[in-house]
VOGU-469617 format. One record per residue (C-alpha): residue number from 1; residue in one letter; x, y, z. Coordinates in steps of 0.25 Angstrom, whole numbers. Example, Ala and Ser with C-alpha at 12.3 -4.5 7.8 and 13.67 -1.06 7.14 Angstrom:
// VOGU-469617
(1; a; (49; -18; 31)),
(2; s; (55; -4; 29)),
This chain:
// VOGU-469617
(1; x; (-407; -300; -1034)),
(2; x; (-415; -291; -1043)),
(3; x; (-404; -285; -1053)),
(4; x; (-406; -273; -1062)),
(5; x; (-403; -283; -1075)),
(6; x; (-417; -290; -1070)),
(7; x; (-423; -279; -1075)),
(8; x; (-417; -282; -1091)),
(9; x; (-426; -281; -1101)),
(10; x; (-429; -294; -1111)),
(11; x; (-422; -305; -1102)),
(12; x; (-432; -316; -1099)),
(13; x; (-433; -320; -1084)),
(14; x; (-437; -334; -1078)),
(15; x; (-440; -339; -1063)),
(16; x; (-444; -350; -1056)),
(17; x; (-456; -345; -1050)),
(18; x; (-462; -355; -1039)),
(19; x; (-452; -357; -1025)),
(20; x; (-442; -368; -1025)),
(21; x; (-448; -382; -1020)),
(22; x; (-456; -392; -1025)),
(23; x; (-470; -386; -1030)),
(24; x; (-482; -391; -1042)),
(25; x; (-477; -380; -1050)),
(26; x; (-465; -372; -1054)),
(27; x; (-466; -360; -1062)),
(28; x; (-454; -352; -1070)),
(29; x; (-455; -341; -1076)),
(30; x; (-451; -332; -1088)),
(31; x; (-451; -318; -1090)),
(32; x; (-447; -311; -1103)),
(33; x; (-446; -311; -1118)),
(34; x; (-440; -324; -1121)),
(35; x; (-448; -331; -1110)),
(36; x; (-459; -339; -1121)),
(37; x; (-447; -342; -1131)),
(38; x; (-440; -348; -1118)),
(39; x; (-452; -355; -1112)),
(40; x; (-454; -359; -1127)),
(41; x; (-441; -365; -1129)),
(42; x; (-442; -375; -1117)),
(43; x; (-456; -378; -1115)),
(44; x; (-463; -389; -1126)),
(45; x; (-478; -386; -1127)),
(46; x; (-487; -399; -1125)),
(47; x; (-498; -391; -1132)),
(48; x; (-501; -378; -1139)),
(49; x; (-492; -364; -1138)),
(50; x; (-488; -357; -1126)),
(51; x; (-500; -346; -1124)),
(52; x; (-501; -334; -1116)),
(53; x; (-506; -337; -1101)),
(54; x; (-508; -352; -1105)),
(55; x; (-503; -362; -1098)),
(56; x; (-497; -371; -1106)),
(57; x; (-491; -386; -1105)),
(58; x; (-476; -391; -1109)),
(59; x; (-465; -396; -1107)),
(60; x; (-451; -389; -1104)),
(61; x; (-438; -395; -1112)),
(62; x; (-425; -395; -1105)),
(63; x; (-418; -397; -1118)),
(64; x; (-405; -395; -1112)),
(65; x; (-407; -409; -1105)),
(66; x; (-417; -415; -1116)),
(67; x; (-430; -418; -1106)),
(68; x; (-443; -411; -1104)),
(69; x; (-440; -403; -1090)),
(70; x; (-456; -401; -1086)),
(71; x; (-471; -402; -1089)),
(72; x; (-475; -387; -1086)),
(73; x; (-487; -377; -1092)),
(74; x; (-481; -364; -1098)),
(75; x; (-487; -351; -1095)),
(76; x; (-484; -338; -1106)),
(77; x; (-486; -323; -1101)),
(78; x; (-483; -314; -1112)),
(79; x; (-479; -301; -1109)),
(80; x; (-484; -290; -1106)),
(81; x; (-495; -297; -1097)),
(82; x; (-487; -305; -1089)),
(83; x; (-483; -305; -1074)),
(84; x; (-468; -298; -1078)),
(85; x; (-474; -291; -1092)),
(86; x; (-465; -299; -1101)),
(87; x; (-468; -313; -1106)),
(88; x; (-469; -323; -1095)),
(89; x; (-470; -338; -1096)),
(90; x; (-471; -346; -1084)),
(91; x; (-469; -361; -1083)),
(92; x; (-477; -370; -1072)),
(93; x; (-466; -382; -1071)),
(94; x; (-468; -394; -1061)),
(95; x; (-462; -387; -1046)),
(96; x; (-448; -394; -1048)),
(97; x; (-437; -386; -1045)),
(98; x; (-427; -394; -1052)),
(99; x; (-437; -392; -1065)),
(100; x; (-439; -378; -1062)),
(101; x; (-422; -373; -1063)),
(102; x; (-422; -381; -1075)),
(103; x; (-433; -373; -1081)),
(104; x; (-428; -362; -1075)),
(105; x; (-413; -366; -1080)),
(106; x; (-418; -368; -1095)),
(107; x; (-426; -355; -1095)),
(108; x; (-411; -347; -1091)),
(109; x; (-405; -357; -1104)),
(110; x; (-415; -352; -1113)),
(111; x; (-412; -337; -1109)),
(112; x; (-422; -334; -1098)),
(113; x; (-414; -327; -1086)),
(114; x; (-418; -331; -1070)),
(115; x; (-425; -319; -1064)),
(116; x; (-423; -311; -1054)),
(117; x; (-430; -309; -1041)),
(118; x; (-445; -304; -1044)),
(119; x; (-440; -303; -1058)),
(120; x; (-452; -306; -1064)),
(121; x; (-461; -294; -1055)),
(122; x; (-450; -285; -1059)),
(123; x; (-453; -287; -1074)),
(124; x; (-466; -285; -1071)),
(125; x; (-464; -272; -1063)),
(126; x; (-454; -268; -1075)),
(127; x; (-465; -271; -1084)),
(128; x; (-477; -263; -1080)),
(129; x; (-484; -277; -1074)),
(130; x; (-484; -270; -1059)),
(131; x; (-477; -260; -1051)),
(132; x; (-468; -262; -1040)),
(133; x; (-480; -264; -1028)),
(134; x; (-486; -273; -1036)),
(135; x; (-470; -281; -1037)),
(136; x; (-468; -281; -1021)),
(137; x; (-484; -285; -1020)),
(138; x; (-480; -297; -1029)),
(139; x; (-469; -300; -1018)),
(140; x; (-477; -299; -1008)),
(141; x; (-487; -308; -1011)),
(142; x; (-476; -318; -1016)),
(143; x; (-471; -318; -1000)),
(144; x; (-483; -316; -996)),
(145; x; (-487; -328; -982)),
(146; x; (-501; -325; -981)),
(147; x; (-515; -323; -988)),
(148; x; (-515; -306; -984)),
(149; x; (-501; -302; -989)),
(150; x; (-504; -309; -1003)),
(151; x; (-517; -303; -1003)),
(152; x; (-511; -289; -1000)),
(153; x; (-501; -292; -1010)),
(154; x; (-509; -295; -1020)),
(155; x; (-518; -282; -1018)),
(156; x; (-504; -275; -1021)),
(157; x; (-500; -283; -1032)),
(158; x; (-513; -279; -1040)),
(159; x; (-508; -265; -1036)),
(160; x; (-515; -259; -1023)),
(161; x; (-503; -253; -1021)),
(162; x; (-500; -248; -1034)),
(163; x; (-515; -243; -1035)),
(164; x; (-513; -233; -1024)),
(165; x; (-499; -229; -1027)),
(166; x; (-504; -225; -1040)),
(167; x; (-515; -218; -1034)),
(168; x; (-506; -210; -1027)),
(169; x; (-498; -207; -1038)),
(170; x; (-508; -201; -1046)),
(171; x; (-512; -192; -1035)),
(172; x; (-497; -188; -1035)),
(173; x; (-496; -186; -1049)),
(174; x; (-510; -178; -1051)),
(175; x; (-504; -166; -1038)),
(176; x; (-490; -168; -1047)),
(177; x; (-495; -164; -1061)),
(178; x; (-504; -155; -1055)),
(179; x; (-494; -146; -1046)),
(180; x; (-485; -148; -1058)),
(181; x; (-494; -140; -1067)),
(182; x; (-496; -130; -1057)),
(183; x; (-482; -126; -1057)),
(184; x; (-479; -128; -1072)),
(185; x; (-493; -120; -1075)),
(186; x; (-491; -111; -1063)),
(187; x; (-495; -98; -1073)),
(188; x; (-507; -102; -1077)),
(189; x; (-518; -100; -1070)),
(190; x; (-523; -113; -1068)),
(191; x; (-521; -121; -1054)),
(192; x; (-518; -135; -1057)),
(193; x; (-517; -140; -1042)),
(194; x; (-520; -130; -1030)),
(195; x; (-511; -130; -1016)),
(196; x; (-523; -135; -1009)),
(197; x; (-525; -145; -1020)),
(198; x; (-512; -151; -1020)),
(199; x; (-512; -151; -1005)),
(200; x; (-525; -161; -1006)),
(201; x; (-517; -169; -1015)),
(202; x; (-505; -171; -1007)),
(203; x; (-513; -175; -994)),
(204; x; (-521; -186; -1002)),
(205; x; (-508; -190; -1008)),
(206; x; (-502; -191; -993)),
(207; x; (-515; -199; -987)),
(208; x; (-512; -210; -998)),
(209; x; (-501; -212; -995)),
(210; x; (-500; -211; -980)),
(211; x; (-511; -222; -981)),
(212; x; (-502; -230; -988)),
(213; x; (-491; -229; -980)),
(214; x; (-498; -231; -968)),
(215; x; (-503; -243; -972)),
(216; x; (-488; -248; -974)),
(217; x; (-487; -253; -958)),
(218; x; (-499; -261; -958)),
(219; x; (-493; -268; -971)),
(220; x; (-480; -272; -964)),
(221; x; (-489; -282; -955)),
(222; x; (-497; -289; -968)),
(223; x; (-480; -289; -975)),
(224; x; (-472; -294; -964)),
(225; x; (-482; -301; -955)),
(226; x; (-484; -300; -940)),
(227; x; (-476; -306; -928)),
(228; x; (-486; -311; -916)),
(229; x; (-478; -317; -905)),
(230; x; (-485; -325; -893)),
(231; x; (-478; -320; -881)),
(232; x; (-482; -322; -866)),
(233; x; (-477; -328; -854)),
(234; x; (-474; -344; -854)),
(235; x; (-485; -354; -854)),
(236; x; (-495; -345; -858)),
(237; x; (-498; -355; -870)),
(238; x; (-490; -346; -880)),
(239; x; (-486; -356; -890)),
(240; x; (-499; -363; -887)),
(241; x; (-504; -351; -894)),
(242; x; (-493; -351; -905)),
(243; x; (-497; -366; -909)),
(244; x; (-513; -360; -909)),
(245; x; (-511; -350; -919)),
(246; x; (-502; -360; -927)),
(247; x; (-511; -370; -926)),
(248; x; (-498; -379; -924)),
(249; x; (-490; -385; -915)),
(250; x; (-478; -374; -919)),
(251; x; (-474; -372; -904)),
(252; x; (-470; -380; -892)),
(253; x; (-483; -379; -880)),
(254; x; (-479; -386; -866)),
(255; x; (-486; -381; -854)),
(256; x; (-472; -380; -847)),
(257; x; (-469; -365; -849)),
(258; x; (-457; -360; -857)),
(259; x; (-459; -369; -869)),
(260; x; (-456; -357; -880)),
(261; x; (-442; -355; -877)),
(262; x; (-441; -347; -892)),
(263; x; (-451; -340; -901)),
(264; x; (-457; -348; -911)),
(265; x; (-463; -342; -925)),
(266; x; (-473; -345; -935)),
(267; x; (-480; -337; -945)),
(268; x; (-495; -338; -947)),
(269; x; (-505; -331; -957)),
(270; x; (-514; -323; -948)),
(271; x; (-524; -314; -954)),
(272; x; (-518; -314; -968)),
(273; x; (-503; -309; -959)),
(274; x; (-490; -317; -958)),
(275; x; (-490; -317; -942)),
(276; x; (-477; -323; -936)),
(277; x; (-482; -330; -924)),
(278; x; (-471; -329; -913)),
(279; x; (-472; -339; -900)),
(280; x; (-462; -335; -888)),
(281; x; (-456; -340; -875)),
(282; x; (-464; -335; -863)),
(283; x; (-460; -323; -856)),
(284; x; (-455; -326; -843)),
(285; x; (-442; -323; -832)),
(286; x; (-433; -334; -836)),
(287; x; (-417; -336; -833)),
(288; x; (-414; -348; -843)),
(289; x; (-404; -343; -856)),
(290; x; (-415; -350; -866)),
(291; x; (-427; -343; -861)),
(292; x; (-421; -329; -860)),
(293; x; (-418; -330; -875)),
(294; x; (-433; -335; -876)),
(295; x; (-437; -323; -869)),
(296; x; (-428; -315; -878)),
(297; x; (-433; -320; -891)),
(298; x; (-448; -317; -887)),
(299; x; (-445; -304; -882)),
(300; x; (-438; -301; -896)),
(301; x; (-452; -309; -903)),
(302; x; (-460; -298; -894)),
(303; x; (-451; -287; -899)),
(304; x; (-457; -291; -915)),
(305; x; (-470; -293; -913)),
(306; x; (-482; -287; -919)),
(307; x; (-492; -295; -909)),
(308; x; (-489; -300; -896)),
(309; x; (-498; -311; -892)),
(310; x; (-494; -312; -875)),
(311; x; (-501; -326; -870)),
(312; x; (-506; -326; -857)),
(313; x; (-514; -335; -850)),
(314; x; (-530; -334; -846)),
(315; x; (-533; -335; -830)),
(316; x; (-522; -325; -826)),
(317; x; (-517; -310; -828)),
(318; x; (-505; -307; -834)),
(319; x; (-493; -310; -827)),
(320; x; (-482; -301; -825)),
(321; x; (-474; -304; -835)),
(322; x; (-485; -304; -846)),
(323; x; (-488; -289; -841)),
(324; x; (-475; -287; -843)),
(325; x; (-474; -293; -857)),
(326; x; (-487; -286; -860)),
(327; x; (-481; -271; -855)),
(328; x; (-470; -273; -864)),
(329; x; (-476; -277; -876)),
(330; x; (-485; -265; -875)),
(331; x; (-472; -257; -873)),
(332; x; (-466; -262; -886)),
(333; x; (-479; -257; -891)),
(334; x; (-482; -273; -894)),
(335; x; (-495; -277; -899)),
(336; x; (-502; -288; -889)),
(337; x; (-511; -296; -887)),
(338; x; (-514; -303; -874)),
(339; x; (-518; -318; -877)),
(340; x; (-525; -325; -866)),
(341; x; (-521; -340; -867)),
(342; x; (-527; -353; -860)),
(343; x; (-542; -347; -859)),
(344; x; (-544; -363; -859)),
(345; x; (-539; -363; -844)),
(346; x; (-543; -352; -839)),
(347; x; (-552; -339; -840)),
(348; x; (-546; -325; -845)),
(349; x; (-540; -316; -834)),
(350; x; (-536; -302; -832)),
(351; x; (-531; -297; -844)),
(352; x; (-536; -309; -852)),
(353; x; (-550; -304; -850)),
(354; x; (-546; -295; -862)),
(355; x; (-538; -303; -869)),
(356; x; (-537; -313; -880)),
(357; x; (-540; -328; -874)),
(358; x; (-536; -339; -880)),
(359; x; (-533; -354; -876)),
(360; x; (-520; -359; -886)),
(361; x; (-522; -370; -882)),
(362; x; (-536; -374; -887)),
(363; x; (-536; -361; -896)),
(364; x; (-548; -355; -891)),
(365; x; (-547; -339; -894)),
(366; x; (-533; -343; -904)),
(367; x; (-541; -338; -916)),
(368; x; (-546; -325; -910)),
(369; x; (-532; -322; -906)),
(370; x; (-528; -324; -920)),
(371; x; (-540; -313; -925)),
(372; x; (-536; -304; -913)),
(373; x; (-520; -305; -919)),
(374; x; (-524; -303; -933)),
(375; x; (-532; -290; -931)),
(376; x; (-521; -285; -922)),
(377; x; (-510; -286; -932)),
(378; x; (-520; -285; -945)),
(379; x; (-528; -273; -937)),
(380; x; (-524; -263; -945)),
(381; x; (-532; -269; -959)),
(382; x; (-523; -277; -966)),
(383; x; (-534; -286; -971)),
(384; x; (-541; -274; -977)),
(385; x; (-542; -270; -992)),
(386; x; (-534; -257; -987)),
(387; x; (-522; -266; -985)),
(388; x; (-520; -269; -1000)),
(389; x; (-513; -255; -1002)),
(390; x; (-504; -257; -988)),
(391; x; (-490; -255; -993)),
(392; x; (-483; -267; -991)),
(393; x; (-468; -264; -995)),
(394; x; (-461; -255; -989)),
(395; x; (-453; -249; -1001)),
(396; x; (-469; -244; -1006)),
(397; x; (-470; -237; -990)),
(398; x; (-456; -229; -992)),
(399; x; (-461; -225; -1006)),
(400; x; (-474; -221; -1001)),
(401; x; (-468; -214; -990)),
(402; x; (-460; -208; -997)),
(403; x; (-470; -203; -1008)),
(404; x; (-478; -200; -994)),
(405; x; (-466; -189; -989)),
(406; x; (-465; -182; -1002)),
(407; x; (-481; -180; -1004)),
(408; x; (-480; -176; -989)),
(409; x; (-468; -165; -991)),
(410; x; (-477; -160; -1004)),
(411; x; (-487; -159; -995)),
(412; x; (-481; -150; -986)),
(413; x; (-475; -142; -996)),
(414; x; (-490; -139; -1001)),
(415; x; (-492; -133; -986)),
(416; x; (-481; -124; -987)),
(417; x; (-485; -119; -1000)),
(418; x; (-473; -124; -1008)),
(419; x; (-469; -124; -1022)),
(420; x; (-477; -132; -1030)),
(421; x; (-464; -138; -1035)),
(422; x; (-460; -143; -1022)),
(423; x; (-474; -150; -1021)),
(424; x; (-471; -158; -1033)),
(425; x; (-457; -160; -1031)),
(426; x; (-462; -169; -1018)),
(427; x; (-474; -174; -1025)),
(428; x; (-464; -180; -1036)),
(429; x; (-457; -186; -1025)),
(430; x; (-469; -193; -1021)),
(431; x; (-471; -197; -1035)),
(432; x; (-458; -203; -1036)),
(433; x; (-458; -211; -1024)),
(434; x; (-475; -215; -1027)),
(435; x; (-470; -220; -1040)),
(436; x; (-457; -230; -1035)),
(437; x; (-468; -236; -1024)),
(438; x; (-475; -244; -1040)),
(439; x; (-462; -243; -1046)),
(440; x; (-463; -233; -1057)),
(441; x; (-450; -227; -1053)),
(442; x; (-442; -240; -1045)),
(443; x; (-428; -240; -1046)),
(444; x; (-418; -253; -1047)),
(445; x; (-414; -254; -1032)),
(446; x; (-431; -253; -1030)),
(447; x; (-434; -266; -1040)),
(448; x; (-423; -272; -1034)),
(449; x; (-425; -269; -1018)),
(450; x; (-441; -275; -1023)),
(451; x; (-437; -287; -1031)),
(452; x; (-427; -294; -1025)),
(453; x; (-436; -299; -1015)),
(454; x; (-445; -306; -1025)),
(455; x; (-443; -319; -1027)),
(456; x; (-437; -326; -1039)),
(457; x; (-449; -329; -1051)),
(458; x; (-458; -317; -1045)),
């Protein structure tokens, strides 16, 4: 848990930074001013002296128990261009755990402390490395599960974000300063700023940000993912579909109906999104205690979803239960999409004509479902160069909001002929709040609410 006494000055921090489990490499890390004496202390050079950003090979000594621990390469940072700002060295061992704690467990001997969570961003953010979007995108892209949420991260870690908070800013500041002069020079006879000037600021200062904000619910797809579940009456080759999309047998196929008697998950990377692909019993009148909670259980699955994917087959119209399923989904206001199976067996019928068709079984039409499912949930351009400003955190949209309701009451008061002085009480406000988004003015509680879900060595 993050502490305030994280935040000490001149203690020397060290990490184990690559996951538990066996691996090639394992890397610990030091952050601080005694981390090259420590390193220097344990580590017996097979060559010439530790230089800045080279690696360099040794050996450390466990000299408590007399043997050489590992063979390892030695990497120094000096400070003030390093990841955290202070002198950093990081050693690449050989990915055994046991090797690692000992490391780590002679570094804490030789006076090096265990690190917080994120301790090592912190120290960068504390140290004028990056601001806070720039922190939470390094999270991001940790956690990150596929290709587009790194990428996005990415864009935010080399400060997309910061870019355009900053832009902001500056527009905020330039209405500030010059109402501020208007009041405190308000006998001379120059105008610094007129009404319909500042009104003009206000409103670009307010399409900013409304486009920022906006942007915020397209960004809860790309960070939390998608749910699509595979809904329909029995037999109509759901979990055919299921394993189609997988490319796996993942769920059980039987021609009997009534297979699924529960919902089965599994995650895939579609169009750059985490998509949690749900496969459900099959809708239908039943009496028995263990399909009724089968029913239950896709009903809730229903409930979640972003997508619907309702299976029916080619050759017929929908039958009255699949109208019914259909009625209610668009009475939830449920996106579906009407999939067409078994086009192997039979042509399209009815409302097949119009819809997707597909054959599970022999994956004709499979990949073009896909594509359709991807710009359904993707529509809205989250594999466009716009999305690399989508706010992603939701602490940033409060702020922004809030930066976005005190512009908005300036604005009002600018209407209504207000006192200048009312007008940049509020613009202040928005300045204030602008400024925790990069973290010029975060508080303890802020850094602690952002850290503490960092992993340990980040």
């Amino acid at each position: 848990m993050f502490q305030k006494d994280l935040m000490m000055k001149g203690d020397t921090i060290a990490a184990i930074s690559t996951p538990r489990g066996h691996g090639g490499i394992g890397v610990v890390r030091l952050s601080g001013m005694e981390s090259l004496r420590i390193a220097e202390e344990i580590f017996h050079l097979k060559g010439d002296s530790v230089k800045p950003r080279v690696a360099t090979l040794g050996d450390i000594e466990d000299h408590e128990r007399g043997v050489m621990l590992d063979r390892c390469l030695l990497t120094f940072f000096p400070g003030p261009n390093s990841y955290t700002g202070e002198d950093v060295v990081e050693f690449s061992c050989h990915g055994s755990m046991p090797v690692l704690a000992r490391v780590m467990q002679i570094l804490v001997d030789r006076g090096a402390r265990p690190s917080g969570r994120g301790e090592f961003t912190l120290r960068a953010v504390l140290n004028g490395r990056m601001d806070l979007t720039q922190a939470e995108a390094v999270n991001r892209l940790v956690r990150a599960r596929t290709l587009l949420q790194a990428e996005r991260a990415v864009s935010h870690l080399e400060g997309s974000i910061s870019r355009r908070v900053k832009r902001i800013d500056e527009m905020l500041l330039d209405a500030v300063a010059r109402m501020a002069a208007s009041v405190d020079f308000a006998d001379e006879d120059e105008e610094f700023i007129s009404p319909h000037e500042a009104a003009e600021c206000v409103e670009r200062i307010v399409k900013e940000l409304d486009d920022l904000i906006s942007g915020f619910g397209r960004a809860d797809i790309l960070r939390e993912g998608a749910v699509v579940v595979i809904a329909g009456v029995a037999n109509a080759g759901k979990s055919t579909l299921f394993n189609a999309i997988l490319k796996r047998e993942r769920s059980i196929v039987d021609e009997r109906p009534g297979t699924t008697r529960d919902y089965i998950t599994e995650t895939v990377d579609l169009g750059g999104l985490p998509v949690t692909l749900v496969d459900t019993a099959g809708l239908r009148s039943t009496e028995g205690d263990i399909e009724i909670k089968g029913m239950r259980c896709t009903e809730e699955r229903l409930g979640e979803a972003d997508l619907v994917l309702l299976v029916t087959e080619c050759g017929r119209s929908l039958n009255s239960e699949e109208r019914s399923i259909l009625a209610g989904l668009k009475k939830h206001e449920k996106a579906v999409l009407v999939v067409c199976n078994k086009c192997d067996l039979s042509e399209p019928t009815g409302e097949c004509d119009s819809a997707l068709t597909i054959s599970a079984l022999n994956g004709e039409g499979v990949d073009g479902l896909l594509k359709t499912v991807s710009e359904i949930i993707c529509g809205n351009g989250l594999d466009s160069a716009a999305s690399d400003e989508l706010i992603t955190e939701l602490r940033q949209q409060q702020l922004f909001k809030l930066t976005n309701e005190a512009v908005g009451r300036a604005a009002t008061l600018l209407e209504q002929g207000a006192y200048e002085e009312l007008v940049l009480e509020e613009l202040n406000s928005a300045m204030r709040a602008l400024g925790e988004i990069t973290g010029g003015k975060a508080i303890d509680d802020v850094l602690e609410r952002i850290f503490s879900n960092f992993c340990i060595g980040k």
